[in-house]
C-alpha positions, 0 to 999 in steps of 0.5 A: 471488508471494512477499514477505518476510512479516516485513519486509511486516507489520513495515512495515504494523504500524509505519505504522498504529501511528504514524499512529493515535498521531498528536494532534489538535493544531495547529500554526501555523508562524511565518514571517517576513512577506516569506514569502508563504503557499503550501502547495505545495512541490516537490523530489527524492530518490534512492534507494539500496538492493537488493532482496531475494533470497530463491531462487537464481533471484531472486539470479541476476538481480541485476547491482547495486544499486538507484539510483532517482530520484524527483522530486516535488509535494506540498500541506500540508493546511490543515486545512479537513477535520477529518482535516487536523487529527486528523492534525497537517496531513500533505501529500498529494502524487504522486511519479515514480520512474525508474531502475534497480531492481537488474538491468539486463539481465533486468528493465531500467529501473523507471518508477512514478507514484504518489500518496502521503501525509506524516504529521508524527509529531514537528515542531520549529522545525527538525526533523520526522520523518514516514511517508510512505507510498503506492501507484500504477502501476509499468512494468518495462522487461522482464518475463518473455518465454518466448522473449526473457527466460525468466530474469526469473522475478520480474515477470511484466507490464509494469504492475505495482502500486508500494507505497512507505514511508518512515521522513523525517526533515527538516531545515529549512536556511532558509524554503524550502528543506528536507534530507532523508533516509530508510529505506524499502521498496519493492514491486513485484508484480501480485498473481499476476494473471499468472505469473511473479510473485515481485515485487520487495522494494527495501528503500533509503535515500534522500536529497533536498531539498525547495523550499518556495513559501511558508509553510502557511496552516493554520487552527486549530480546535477538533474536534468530539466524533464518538465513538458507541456504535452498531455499523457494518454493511456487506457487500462483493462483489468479484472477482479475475483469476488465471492459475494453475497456472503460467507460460501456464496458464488464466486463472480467476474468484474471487468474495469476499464481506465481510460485517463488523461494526464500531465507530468507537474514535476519530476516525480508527480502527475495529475489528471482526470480518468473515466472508469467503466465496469461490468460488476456481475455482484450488482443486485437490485436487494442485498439479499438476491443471489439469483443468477438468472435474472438479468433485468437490472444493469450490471455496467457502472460508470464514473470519472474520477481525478487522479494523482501518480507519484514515480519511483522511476518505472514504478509508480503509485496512483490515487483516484478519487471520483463520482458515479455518473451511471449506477453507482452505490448509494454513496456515490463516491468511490476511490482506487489506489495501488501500484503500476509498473512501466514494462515498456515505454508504451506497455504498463502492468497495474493492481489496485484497490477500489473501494468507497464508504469505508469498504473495500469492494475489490482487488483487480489486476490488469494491464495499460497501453500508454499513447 
């Protein structure tokens, strides 16, 4: 699958820089009194935009412009978790999106659900701009078929994973009711878990209202210091599913090992270096080999990387960046990203995306032990 490297890494730089600036000061919203207190709201948008074609095959399938339409809940965060607070009460809520992506008779209908986050970066009496960013399921109405639909070479399943970001901005009309307007970006792929697979890139404007059910109850506090000098240490083991080397070839198992170092540089942020150590059964000494039974090159990688972790509470969102050090592709640069959850104090779950070049090469799922 390839993605616009330039547009992925500008978004994903821009989120956690903002959302690392963020404050650790509140705010209590003054309402009138015949407003009750409710921290839920609902409300619409829709969407406007075009994905990106960057081949010819990929250009040849779009008929016209995307038109999605998303309807949506979502809660302020009261500030009973000292993450509400560090991040000046951002929203968590879960988005359904239906409509056209772009190429209605090669790709047909997108339908995608997906739980996401507001974070409030600048907040007025009337005013507020926010990221709101996310990621969860999506469905195409017609993947790639060889024999009914061999032109849709960029989505290659029915389900797909759906990432969503956007740069809101919110005008208040009256105590309930909100305008908004938006610049985001879209993304829809499987990971390379099964060919074709190029994904789709939908950057968008978007525009909408929001209906308010009351007015936030939102409590203020003081946060306690957390900074501490010790290092974290944790290991991670995971795996991938991947079809390679093209459309209907073999299915293989990647192993992944993570063993990273770290040190918490503020309430929501870490950073750290990592060691990651794979064995890629996909590895080939030519693109076009497919031969199962020669086993006289390596299939065992590895590289260090730094990482980065912004904390949502348990949830957290990693960034590596790193270097092969032992066989690694002809860049010699690769990147990981994606979620982890904290299940237990030492126990973590995680799933990310690594890629290089441009090029997604896999999903793997796994499981972490921290020290």
């Amino acid at each position: 699958m390839r993605i616009n490297s330039n547009i992925r890494w500008l978004t994903l730089t821009a989120t956690l820089l903002s959302i690392s600036s963020l404050s650790t000061a509140g705010e209590i919203i003054n309402a009138v009194d015949t407003i009750p207190v409710n921290n839920w709201s609902f409300g619409i948008n829709h969407h406007l935009g075009s994905f990106i074609a960057n081949q010819p095959k990929s250009e040849y399938i779009r008929d016209s412009y995307t038109s999605l339409t998303e309807i949506f809940i979502e809660k302020k965060t009261n500030g009973e978790a000292d993450w509400h607070l560090s991040h000046k009460y951002p929203a968590v809520g879960l988005g359904l999106i239906a409509g056209n992506p772009g190429s209605r008779e090669y790709i047909g209908n997108l339908y995608a659900v997906y739980p996401y986050i507001r974070f409030p970066l600048l907040h007025t009496r009337r005013y507020e701009a926010s990221i709101k960013t996310g990621g969860g399921l999506a469905v195409v109405g017609k993947p790639y078929d060889v024999y009914s639909n061999p032109k849709n070479t960029l989505i290659g399943t029915r389900f797909n994973v759906f990432l969503s970001f956007v740069l809101q901005n919110e005008v208040k009309l009256s105590e309930r009711f909100h305008l908004a307007a938006g610049i985001g970006i879209m993304h829809v792929s499987n990971g390379s878990t099964k060919l074709p697979n190029l994904g789709l890139n939908i950057p968008n404007l978007s525009a909408g209202i929001r209906y308010a059910l009351g007015r936030p109850n939102q409590h203020k506090r003081t946060l306690l210091d957390t900074s501490s000098s010790k290092i974290d240490f944790a290991a991670y083991t995971s795996i991938s599913v991947k079809q390679y080397p093209w459309v209907g070839g073999s299915y293989y198992l990647i192993n992944a090992a993570q063993l990273e170092a770290s040190k918490r540089t503020g309430r929501n942020s870490s950073f750290g270096l990592g060691a990651l150590l794979l064995y890629d059964r996909t590895i080939r000494r030519y693109a076009m080999e497919d031969r199962t039974g020669d086993l006289s090159y390596q299939k065992f990688q590895a590289g260090l990387y730094l990482s980065y972790e912004h904390f949502l509470g348990r949830l957290s969102i990693p960034v590596n960046i790193g270097a092969y050090l032992y066989n690694g592709s002809s860049s010699g640069i690769f990147q990981q990203y994606g979620i982890r959850y904290k299940a237990t104090d030492h126990v973590s779950t995680q799933l990310l995306l690594k890629s290089h070049s441009g090029q997604a090469e896999f999903i793997h799922i796994g499981v972490g032990y921290n020290f």
